[in-house]
Short mmCIF file of the C-alpha atoms (twelve columns), coordinates in Angstrom:
data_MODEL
# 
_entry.id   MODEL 
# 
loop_
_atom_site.group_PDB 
_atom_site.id 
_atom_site.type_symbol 
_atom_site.label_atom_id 
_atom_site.label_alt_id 
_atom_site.label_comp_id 
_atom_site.label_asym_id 
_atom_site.label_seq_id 
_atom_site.Cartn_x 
_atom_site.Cartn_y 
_atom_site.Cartn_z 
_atom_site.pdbx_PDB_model_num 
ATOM 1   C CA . UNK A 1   254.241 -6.358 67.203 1 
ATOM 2   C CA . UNK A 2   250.975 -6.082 65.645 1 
ATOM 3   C CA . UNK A 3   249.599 -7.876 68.338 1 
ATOM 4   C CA . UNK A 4   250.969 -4.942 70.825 1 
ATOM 5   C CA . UNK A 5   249.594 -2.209 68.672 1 
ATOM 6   C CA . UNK A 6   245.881 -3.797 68.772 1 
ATOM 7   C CA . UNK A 7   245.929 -4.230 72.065 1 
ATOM 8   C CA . UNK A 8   247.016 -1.042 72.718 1 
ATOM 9   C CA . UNK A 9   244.382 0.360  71.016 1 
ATOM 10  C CA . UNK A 10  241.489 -1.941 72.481 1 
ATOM 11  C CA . UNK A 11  242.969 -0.607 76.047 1 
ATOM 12  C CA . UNK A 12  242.537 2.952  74.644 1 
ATOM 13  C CA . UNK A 13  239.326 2.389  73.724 1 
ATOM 14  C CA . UNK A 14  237.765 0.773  76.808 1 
ATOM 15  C CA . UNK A 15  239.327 3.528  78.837 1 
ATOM 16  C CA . UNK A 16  237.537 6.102  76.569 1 
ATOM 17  C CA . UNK A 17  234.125 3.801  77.526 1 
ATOM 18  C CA . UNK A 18  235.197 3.974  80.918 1 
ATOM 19  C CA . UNK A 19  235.393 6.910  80.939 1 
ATOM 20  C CA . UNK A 20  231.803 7.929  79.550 1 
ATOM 21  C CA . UNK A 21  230.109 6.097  81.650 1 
ATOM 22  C CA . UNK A 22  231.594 7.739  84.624 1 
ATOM 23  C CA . UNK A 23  231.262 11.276 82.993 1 
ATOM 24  C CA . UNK A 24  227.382 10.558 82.617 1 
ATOM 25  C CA . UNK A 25  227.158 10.844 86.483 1 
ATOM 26  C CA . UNK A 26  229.157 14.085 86.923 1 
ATOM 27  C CA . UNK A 27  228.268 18.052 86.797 1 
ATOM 28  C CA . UNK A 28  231.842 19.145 86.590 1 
ATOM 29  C CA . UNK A 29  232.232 22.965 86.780 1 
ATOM 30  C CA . UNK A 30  235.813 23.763 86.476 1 
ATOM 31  C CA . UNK A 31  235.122 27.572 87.335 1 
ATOM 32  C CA . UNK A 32  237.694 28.506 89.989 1 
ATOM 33  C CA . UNK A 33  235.652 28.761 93.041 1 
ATOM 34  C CA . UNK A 34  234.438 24.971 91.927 1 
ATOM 35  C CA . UNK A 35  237.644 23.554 90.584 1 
ATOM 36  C CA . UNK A 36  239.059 21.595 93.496 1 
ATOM 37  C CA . UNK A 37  235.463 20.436 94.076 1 
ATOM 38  C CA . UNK A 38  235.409 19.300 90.293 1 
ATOM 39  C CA . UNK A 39  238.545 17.688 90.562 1 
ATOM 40  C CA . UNK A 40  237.664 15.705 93.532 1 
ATOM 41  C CA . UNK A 41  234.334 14.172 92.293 1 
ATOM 42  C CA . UNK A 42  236.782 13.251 88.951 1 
ATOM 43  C CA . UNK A 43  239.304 11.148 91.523 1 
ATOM 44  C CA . UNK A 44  236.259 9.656  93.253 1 
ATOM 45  C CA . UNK A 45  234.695 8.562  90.289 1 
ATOM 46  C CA . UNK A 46  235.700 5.011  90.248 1 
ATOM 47  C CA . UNK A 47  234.826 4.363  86.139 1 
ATOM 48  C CA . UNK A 48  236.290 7.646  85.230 1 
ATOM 49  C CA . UNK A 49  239.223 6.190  87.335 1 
ATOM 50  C CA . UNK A 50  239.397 3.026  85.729 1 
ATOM 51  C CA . UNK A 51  239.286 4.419  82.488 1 
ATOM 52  C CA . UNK A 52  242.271 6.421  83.139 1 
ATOM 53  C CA . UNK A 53  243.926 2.983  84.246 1 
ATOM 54  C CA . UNK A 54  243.155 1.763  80.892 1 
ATOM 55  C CA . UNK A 55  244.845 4.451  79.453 1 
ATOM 56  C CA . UNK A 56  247.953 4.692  81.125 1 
ATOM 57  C CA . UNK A 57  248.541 0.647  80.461 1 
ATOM 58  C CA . UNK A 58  247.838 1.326  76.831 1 
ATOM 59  C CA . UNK A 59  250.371 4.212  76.674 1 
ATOM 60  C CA . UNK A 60  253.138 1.890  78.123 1 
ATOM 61  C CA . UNK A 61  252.348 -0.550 75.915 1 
ATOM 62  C CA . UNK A 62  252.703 1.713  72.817 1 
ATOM 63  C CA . UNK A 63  255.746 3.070  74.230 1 
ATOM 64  C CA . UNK A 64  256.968 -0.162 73.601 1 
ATOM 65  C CA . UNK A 65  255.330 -0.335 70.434 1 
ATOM 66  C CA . UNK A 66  257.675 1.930  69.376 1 
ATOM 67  C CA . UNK A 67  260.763 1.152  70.522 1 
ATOM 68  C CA . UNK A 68  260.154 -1.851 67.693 1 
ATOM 69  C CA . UNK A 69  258.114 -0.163 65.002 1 
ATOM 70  C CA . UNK A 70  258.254 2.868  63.143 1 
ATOM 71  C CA . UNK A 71  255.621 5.559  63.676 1 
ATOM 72  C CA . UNK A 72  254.347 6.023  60.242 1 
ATOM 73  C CA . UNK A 73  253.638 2.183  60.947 1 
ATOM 74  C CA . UNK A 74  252.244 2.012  64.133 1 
ATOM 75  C CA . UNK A 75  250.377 5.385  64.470 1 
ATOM 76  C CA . UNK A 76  247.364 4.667  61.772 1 
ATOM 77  C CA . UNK A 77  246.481 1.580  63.772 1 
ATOM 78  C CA . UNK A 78  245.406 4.140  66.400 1 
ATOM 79  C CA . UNK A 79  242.849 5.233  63.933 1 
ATOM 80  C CA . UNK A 80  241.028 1.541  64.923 1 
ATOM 81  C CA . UNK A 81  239.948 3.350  68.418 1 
ATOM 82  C CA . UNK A 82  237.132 4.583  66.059 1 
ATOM 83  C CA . UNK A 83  235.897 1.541  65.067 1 
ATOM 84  C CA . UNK A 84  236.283 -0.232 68.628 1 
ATOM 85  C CA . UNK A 85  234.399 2.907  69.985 1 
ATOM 86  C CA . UNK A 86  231.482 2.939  67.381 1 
ATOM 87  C CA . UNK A 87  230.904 -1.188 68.505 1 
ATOM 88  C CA . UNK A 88  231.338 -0.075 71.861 1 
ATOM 89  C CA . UNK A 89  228.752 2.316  71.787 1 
ATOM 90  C CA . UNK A 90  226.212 0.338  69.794 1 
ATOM 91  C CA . UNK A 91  226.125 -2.107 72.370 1 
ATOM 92  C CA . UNK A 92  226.928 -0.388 75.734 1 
ATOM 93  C CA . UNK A 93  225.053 2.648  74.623 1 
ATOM 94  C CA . UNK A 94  222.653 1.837  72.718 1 
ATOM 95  C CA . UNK A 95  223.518 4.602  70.325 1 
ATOM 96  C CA . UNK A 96  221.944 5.210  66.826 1 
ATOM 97  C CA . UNK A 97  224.885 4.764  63.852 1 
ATOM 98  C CA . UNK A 98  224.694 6.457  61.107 1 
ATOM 99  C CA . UNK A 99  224.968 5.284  57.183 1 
ATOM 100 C CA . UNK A 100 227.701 7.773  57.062 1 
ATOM 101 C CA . UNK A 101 229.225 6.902  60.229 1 
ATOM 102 C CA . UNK A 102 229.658 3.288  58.493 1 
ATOM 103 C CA . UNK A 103 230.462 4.634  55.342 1 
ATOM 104 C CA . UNK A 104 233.532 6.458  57.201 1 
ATOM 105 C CA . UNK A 105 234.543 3.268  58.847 1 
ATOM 106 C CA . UNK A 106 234.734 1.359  56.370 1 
ATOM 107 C CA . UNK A 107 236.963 3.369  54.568 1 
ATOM 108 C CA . UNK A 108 239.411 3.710  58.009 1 
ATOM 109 C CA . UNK A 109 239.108 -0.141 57.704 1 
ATOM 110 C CA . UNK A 110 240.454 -0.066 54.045 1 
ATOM 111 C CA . UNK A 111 243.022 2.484  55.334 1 
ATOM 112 C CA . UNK A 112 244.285 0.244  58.306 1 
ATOM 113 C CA . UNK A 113 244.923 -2.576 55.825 1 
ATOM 114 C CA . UNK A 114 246.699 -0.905 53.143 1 
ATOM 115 C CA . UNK A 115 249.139 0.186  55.711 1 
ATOM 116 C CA . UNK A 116 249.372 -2.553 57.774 1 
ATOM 117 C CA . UNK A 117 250.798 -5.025 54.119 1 
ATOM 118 C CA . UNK A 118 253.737 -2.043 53.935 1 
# 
C-alpha cells in the first residue's frame, strides 16, 4: 500500500508541474465579461490539461488508498508533494532553494518516517 500512496503523490506532483508550465503561458482574467474566454484558453491549454490528468489518476488511486489504509496513515505521505515539487522545480525551473526551504524539508522528511514505522 505504500507503494500506492507514493505514487499517488508523485502523480500529484507532476500534475502540479504540469500545470505551471502551462499557467506560465496564460493571462487568465476571470472578470465576468472575460470568464468564458478564461475558461476556454484553460481547456485549450494542453499542459494545464495534462496536469489535470495527472491529478484525477492520482485521486483514484488514493481513493483506493483508502479503502486499505487509515487516514491518519496515509494522509502525511501527501506532505511528500513538497519535497517532489521543490526537486521538480530545481531542475525544471531552475529555481533558487533556500537554506530554510531545506531546513523545512528535511524536517517533513523526518516527519514522513516517523509515521510511516507506526
Amino acid at each position: 500500500m505504500l507503494g500506492q500512496i507514493i505514487i499517488s503523490v508523485i502523480l500529484g506532483a507532476f500534475g502540479q508541474i504540469l500545470v505551471k508550465i502551462g499557467a506560465k503561458n496564460l493571462e487568465l482574467d476571470f472578470a465576468p465579461e472575460h470568464l468564458l474566454r478564461s475558461l476556454g484558453a484553460i481547456m485549450q491549454n494542453f499542459p494545464v490539461m495534462s496536469g489535470l490528468f495527472f491529478y484525477g489518476v492520482s485521486f483514484i488511486l488514493w481513493i483506493k488508498v483508502l479503502t486499505k489504509t487509515e487516514l491518519s496513515y496515509a494522509y502525511p505521505f501527501v506532505s511528500l508533494g513538497y519535497i517532489f515539487i521543490m526537486a521538480f522545480s530545481v531542475m525544471v525551473f531552475k529555481e533558487n532553494i533556500s537554506f530554510y526551504r531545506v531546513l523545512g524539508t528535511v524536517l517533513v522528511i523526518a516527519g514522513v518516517i516517523f509515521i510511516s514505522r507506526s
